[in-house]
N, C-alpha and C positions, 0 to 999 in steps of 0.2 A: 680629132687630134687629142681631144680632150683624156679618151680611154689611151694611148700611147703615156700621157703627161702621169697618167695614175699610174702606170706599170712602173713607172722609176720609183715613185712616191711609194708603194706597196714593196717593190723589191731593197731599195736600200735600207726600209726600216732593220736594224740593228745587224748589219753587217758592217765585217770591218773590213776599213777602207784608207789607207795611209795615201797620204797624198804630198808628193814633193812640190817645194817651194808654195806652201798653202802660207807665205807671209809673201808673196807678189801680188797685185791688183788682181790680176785672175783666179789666183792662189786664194784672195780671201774673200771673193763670193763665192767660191768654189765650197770653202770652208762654213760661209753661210748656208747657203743650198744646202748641205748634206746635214749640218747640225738640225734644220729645221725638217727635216725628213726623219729627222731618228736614227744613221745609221751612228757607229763606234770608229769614229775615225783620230786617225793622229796624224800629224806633220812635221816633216822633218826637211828644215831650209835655214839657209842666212839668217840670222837675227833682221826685224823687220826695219824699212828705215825710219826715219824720224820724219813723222808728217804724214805714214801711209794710210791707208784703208784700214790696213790690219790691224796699227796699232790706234785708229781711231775707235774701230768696232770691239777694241779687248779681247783680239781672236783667239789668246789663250785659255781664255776663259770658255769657249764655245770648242776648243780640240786641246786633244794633246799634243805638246809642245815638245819638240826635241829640235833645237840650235844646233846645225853641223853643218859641213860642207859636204859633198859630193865625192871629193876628191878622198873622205877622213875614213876610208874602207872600212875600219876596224868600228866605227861606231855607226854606221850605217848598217853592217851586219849585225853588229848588236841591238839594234831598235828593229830591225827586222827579224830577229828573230824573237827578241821577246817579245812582240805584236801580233805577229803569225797575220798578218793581214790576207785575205780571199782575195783583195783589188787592193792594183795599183795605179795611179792615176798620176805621171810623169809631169808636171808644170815646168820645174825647177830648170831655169837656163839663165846666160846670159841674154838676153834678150833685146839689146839696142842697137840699132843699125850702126848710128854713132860713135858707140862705145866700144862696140865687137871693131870697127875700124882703126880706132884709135889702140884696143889691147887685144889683137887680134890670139896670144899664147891664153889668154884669161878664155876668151871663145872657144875655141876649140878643146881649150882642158875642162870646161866645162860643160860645155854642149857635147861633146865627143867622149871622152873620156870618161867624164862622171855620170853619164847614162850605160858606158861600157860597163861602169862599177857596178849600177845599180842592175844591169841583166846579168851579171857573171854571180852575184849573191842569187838574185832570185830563181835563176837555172839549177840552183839545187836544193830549191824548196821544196817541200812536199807538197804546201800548203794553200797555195797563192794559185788561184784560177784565171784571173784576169787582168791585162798588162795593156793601157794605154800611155801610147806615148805621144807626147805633143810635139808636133812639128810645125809649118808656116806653110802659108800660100808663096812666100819666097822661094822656097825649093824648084818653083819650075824653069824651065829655060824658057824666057820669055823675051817673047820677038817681037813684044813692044807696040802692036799688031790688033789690041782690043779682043782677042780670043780668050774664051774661058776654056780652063785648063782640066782636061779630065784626069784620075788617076794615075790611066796608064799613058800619060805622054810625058815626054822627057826632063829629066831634070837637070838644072843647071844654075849656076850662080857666079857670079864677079866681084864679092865681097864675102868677109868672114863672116859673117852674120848665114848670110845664106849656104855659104860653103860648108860652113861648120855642122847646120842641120842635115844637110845633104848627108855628111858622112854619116853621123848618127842614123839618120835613115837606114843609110847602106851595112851600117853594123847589126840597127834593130833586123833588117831581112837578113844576115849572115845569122845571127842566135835563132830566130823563129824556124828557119830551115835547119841548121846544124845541131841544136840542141831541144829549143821546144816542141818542137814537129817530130824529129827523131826519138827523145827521151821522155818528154813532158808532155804527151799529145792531150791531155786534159785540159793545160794553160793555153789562155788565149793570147796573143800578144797582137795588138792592133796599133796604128800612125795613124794620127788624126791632123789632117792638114787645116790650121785652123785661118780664117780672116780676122780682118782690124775689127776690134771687138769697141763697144762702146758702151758705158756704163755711169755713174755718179762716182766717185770715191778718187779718180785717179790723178794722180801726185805728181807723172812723168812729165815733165814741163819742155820736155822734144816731143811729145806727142799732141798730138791736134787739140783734142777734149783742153786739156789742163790749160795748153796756152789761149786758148779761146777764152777760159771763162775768167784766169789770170788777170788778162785783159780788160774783163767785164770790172773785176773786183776793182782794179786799179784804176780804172779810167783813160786807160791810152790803147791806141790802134794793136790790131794782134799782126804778126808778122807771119806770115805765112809764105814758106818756101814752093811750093808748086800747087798755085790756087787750081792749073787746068788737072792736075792729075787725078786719075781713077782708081777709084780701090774698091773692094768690097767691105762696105759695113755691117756689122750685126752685132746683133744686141748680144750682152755677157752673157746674160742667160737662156738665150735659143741658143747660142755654144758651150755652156757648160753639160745644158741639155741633151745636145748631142755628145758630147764626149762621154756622159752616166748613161746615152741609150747604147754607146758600142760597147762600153764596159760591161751593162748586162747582158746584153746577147753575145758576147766572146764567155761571160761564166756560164751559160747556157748553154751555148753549141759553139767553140773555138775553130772547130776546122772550116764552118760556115763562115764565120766572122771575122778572121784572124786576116789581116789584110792591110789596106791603104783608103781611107777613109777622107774625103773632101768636106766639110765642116763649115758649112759659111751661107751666107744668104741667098734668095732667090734674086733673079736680074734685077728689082726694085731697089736692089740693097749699091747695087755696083754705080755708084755718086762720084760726081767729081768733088772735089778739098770745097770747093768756093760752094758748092751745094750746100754741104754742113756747117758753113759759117755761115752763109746767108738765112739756113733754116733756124741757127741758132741766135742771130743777129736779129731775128723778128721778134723776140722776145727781149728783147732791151734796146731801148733807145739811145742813137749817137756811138752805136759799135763800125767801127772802121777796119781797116785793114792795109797795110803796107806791104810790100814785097822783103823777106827774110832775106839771111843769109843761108844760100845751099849749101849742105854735108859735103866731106872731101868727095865721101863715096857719092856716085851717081845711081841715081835713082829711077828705075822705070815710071813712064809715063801713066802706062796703063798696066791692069793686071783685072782678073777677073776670075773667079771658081765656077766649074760646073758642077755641078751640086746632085746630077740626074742619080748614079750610081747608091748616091743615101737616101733619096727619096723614095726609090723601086725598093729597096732594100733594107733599108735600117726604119726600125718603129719612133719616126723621128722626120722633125720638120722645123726650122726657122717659122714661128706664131708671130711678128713681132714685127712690122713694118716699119722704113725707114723712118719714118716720120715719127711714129709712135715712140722709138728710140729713145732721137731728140729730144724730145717731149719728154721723156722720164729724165734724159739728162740733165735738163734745166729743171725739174721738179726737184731732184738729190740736189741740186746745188741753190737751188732757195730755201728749199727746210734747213740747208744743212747752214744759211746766213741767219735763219729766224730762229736759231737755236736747238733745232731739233737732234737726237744722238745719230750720227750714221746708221750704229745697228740696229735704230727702229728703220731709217729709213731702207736700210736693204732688207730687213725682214716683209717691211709695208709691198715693198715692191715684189718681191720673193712669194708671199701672199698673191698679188694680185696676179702672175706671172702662171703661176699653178692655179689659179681660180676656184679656189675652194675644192680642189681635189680631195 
């Protein structure tokens, strides 16, 4: 696995690489990872929020920075074209189950709409070979049933969050057939369905990680809304990992690679909620836990990625066991009480992650 982790290290040195919503959690070790490779990247998203990863690790300092929205056509063509970037690498969404319920027109104009933006500029670039877009393990129609989802089974969703991606999806396959495949056959344009990613840095306090250690910080029990439920875990960077191995191999050979891509861990990874509290709960004593209050939206029990199709086929693998995860999680959040700067610690780990590649 080792010669696979080299081939991203060796190809992204000084390519350029624009990468949307590079001020989101995943956005800024995403931003890490490539600055410590060497490529020429920029990013173009929301101003970061207060509190994030991004603005704790100085990410402007580490890429270039251009504040827009999705939806701001005129300036989005313009960073794109004075960039001329080779890869594109899509983060930038709405992204809360929560939030997409509550502002479901902000969802869909974002997830839907401003990735229609961003393929209707890039369909007439000359320049741009490789186009991931980021999608969810949410997109499947799941029957709730403990089955992992390949590919090519169906898709389907009952909230805006997932419904939103869904179309996106459906629009990324309308451009990659109608115009990249037909006019652009050089560009690759790849959907990478990714899982719950778990990392140090993150800020989101509806998501598991943050209220967890929240909890720890404060001294009161964490509320956890579905301790039985299953999800797939994996660590941030076996998933950024794989989204930089589809991005090379679509600048490579696009008609090989240009496709639907499942992104997420081996069956070790697919844990119930009270797994990850209890694995994180060993590591500090007198941590509890209460029953939450559940989101309007309903939430499936179970869900799970089959993962085979990237395995046989993409130069790329999940390194990074559940446990070991964990275990980096509560390391980022002890340096980061003993005063240590985030971005040595995502660098330290970023290091130990590529193992001296």
């Amino acid at each position: 696995m080792k010669d696979a982790m080299l081939n991203n290290l060796k190809f992204y040195k000084g390519k350029r690489v624009l990468i949307t919503g590079h001020t989101g959690f995943k956005g800024a070790w995403l931003t890490a990872v490539l600055n410590y490779m060497g490529a020429d990247i920029l990013g173009y998203a929301l101003a970061p929020e207060p509190g994030s990863l991004y603005e704790k690790i100085r990410g402007n300092d580490l890429i270039r920075n251009v504040t827009g929205d999705l939806l701001d056509v005129r300036l989005l063509e313009k960073t794109i074209q004075e960039f001329r970037p080779e890869i594109v690498i899509h983060l930038a969404a709405f992204g809360f189950m929560k939030e997409c319920f509550n502002d479901p027109v902000k969802a869909y104009g974002t997830n839907l709409l401003g990735s229609t933006n961003l393929l209707e500029i890039l369909r007439r670039c000359g320049f741009v070979k490789s186009i991931v877009m980021v999608s969810t393990d949410k997109v499947y129609d799941n029957k709730d049933d403990g089955a992992l989802y390949k590919e090519t089974d169906a898709l389907g969703g009952e909230d805006a969050y997932s419904c939103s991606k869904i179309c996106m999806e459906f629009m990324v396959r309308d451009y990659r057939k109608s115009y990249f495949q037909a006019n652009n056959p050089m560009t690759g344009v790849a959907v990478v369905r990714a899982s719950n990613v778990l990392a140090g840095g993150d800020h989101i306090q509806t998501r598991l990680i943050p209220s967890i250690l929240k909890a720890v910080a404060e001294g009161t029990a964490v509320e956890l809304r579905n301790p039985s439920q299953t999800r797939p875990w994996q660590a941030v960077l076996d998933a950024l990992n794989g989204y930089l191995a589809v991005a090379r191999l679509l600048y490579e050979n696009p008609a090989l690679y240009s496709g639907e891509w499942n992104i997420g861990p081996t069956k070790d990874g697919i844990r119930a909620v009270s797994w990850v509290f209890e694995k994180i709960s060993s590591f500090f004593r007198g941590l509890d836990y209460k029953d939450g209050d559940r989101f309007e939206v309903s939430e499936s029990e179970t869900l799970g990625l089959d993962i085979g199709k990237s395995l046989e086929y993409l130069d790329w693998e999940p390194v990074l066991s559940c446990e070991k995860v964990v275990e980096q999680v509560v390391e980022f959040f002890k340096s980061q009480r003993a005063g240590e700067w985030e971005r040595q610690i995502c660098f330290r780990q970023i290091s130990e992650f590529y193992g001296g590649c």
